[in-house]
C-alpha positions in Angstrom: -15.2 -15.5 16.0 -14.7 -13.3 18.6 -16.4 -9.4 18.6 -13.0 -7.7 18.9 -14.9 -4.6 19.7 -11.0 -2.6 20.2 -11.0 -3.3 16.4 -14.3 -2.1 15.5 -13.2 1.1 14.5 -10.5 -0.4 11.8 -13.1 -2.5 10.2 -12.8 -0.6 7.3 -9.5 -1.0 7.0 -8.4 -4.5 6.5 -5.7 -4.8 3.2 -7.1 -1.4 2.1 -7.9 -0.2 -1.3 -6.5 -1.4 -5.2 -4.8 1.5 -6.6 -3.1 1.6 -9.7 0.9 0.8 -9.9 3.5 2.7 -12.0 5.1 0.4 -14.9 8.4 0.1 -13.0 7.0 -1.4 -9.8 4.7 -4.1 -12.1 8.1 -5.1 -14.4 9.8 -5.3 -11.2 12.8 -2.8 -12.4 13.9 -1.9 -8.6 15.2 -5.6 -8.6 18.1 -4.6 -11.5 19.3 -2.7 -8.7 19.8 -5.6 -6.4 22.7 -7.8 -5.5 25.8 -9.0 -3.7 29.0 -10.3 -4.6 29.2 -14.4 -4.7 25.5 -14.5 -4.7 23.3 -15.8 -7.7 20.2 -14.2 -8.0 16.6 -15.7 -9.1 12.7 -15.5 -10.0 10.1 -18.1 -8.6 6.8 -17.4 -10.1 4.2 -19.4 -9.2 0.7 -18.0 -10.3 0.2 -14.7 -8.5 3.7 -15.7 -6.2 6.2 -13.9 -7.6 9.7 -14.1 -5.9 13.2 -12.4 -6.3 15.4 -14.8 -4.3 19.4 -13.8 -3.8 21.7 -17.1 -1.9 25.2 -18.3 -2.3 24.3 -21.4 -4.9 21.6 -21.7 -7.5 18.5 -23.3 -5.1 15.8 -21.8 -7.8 14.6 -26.0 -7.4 13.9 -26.3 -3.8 12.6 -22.5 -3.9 10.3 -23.5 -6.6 9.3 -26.5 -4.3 8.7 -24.6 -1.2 6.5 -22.0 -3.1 4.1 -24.6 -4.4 4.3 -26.6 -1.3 2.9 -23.1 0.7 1.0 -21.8 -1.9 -1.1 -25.2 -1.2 -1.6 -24.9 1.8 -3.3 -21.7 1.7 -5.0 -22.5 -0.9 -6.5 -25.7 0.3 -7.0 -23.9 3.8 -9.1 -21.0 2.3 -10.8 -23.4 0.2 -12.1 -24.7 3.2 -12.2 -21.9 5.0 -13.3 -18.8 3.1 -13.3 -16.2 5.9 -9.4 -16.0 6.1 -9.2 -14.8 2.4 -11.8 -12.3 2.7 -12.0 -10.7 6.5 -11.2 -7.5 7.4 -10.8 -8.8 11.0 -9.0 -11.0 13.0 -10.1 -14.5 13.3 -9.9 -16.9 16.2 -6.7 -18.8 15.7 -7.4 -22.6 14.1 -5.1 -25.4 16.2 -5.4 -27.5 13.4 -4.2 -24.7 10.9 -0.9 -25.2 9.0 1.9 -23.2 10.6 2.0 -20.6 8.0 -1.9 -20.1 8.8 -1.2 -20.0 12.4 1.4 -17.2 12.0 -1.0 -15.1 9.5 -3.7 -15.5 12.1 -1.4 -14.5 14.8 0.2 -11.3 12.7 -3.9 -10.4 12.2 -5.0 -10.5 15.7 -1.5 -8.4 17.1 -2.2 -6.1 14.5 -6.1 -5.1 13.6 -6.4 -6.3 10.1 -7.1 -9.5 7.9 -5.3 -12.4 7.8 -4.3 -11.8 4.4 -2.7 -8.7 5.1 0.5 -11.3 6.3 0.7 -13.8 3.5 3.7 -11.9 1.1 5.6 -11.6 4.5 4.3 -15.3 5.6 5.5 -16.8 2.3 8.8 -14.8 2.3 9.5 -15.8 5.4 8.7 -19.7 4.7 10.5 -19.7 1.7 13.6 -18.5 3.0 13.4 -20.4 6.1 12.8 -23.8 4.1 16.1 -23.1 2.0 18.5 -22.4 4.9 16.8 -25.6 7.1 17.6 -27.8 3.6 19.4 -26.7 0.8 22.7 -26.6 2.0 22.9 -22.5 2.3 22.8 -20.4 5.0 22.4 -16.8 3.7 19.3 -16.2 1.6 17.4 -13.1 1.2 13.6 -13.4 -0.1 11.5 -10.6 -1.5 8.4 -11.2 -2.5 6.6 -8.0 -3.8 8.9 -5.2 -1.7 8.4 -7.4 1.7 11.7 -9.1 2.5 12.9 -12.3 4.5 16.7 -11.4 5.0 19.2 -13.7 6.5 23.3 -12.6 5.7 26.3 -12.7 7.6 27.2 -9.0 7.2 25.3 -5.9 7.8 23.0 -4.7 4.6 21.6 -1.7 3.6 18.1 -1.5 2.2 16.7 1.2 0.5 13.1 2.1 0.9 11.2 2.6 -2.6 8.2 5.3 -1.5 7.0 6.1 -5.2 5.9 9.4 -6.5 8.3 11.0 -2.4 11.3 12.9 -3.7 12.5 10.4 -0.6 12.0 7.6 -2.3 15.5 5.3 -2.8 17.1 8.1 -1.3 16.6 7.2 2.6 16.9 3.0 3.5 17.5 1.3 6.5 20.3 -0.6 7.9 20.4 -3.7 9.2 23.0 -5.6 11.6 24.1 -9.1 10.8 23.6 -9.7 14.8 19.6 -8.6 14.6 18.9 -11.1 11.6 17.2 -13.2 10.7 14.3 -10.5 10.1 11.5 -9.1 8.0 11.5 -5.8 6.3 8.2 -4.9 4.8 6.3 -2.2 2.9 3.1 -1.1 2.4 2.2 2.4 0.4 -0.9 4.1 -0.9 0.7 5.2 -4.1 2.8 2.3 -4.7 1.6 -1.6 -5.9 -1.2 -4.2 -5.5 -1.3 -4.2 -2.2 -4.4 -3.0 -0.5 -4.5 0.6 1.5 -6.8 2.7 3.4 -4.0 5.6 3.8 -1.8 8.3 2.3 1.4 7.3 2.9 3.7 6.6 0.1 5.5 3.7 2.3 5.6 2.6 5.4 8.4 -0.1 6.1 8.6 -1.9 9.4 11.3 -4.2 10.6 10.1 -7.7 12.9 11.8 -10.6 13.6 8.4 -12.5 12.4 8.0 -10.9 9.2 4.4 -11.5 8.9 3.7 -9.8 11.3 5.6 -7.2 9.7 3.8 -7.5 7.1 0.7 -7.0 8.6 2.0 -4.1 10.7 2.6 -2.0 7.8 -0.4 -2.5 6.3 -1.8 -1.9 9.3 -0.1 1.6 10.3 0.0 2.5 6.4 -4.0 2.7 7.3 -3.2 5.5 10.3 -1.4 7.4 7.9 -3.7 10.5 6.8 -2.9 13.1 4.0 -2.9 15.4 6.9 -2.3 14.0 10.3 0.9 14.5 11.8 3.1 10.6 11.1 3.5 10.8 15.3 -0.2 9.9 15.0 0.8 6.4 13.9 4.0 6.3 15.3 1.9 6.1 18.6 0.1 3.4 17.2 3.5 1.1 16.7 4.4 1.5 20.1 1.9 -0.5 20.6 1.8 -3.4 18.4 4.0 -6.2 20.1 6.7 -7.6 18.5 7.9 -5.4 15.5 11.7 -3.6 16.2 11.0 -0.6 14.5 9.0 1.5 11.5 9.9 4.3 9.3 7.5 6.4 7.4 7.4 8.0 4.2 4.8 10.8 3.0 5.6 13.0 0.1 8.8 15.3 1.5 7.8 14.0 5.4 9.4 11.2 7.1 9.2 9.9 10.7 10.6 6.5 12.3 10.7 5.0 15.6 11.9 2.3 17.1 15.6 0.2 16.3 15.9 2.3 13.0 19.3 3.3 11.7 18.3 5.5 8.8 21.1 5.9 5.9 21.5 8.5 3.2 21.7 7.0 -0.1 21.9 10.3 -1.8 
């Protein structure tokens, strides 16, 4: 493994800290508020997995199939290799590694963090991309604990769920037809299982490869202080390759940068 020393200083950060989540977010009620006309929605749950999938047919099957089939390989790949389940660090990317390994790794090292600070986007993302390559669809949108794989024909809004904020659901994002396929993901200090060394009560960033935004938000969620001003971390998006955009959520305070067309959902 390499030293990394420019990521020294994060070592503490990582996927963060367990924090407790409110009864909504653990039933999953923001997904009620989900949906799309023509479109069947459905759960894949596979041990800790736990997906909300939307697409124009009933694929729950080959979702189902595509879970396991992942889940597998990571399993069988940290099994072997412990370090990737447990560093706070980047690792030196494995040759031999499946493909969603070698994505994980690659989200870790652009980012700071550990590997496992990609795998909901990694798995959304290889979900969805396994139903449009074979079951006979070509919309899908995958969400696996509030980080999103999203792949439609016509611009969509998405709301941005930031917990205790008197922001939260009330400010989203929009996203053009023309910039998908792409990853929308969240990480918050208040909010979920997810693991955070910050105060921000979300932090959503939009990629192309959305596990690496999955590990950018963790990532920048860990710059956000319960005092520092949010440019603080906006600075440090600017310079993580790759990801179109962030928006940030802390209590009444919200900053974005980037490709970010912010909506009022008021």
């Amino acid at each position: 493994m390499p030293k990394y020393e420019k990521y020294e200083k994060y070592k503490k950060y990582g996927q963060g800290n367990l924090k407790s989540a409110p009864e909504s977010y653990i039933k999953r009620d923001y997904r009620r508020a989900v949906g799309a006309a023509g479109f069947s929605t459905f759960q894949v749950k596979v041990r800790e997995t736990d997906l909300f999938i939307m697409a124009p047919a009933d694929v729950h099957g080959p979702a189902y199939d595509l879970v396991r089939q992942y889940r597998n390989q990571l399993e069988n790949y940290i099994n072997h290799n412990p370090s990737f389940q447990s560093s706070l660090l980047p690792l030196d990317i494995d040759r031999l590694a499946p493909p969603i390994v070698k994505d994980m790794l690659k989200a870790s090292a652009a980012t700071g963090v550990g590997p496992m600070a990609a795998v909901a986007g990694a798995v959304a993302e290889y979900v969805g991309g396994g139903l449009l390559a074979g079951a006979g669809i070509d919309e899908v949108v995958v969400e696996n604990g509030g980080d999103i794989f999203l792949q439609r024909r016509e611009d969509c809004q998405i709301a941005i769920f930031a917990g205790p904020s008197p922001l939260s659901n009330k400010v989203g994002v929009k996203v053009k037809a023309a910039a998908m396929p792409m990853g929308i993901c969240t990480s918050s200090a208040s909010v979920g299982h997810s693991l955070s060394f910050g105060a921000a009560d979300a932090v959503t960033v939009l990629a192309a490869d959305t596990a690496l935004a999955d590990a950018a938000a963790t990532r920048l969620g860990n710059e956000v202080g319960r005092d520092c001003p949010l440019s603080q971390a906006l600075d440090v998006a600017r310079e993580i390759s790759g990801i179109r955009g962030v928006v940030i959520i802390r209590g009444e305070d919200i900053g974005a940068w980037g490709e970010i067309e912010l909506v009022d959902l008021t």
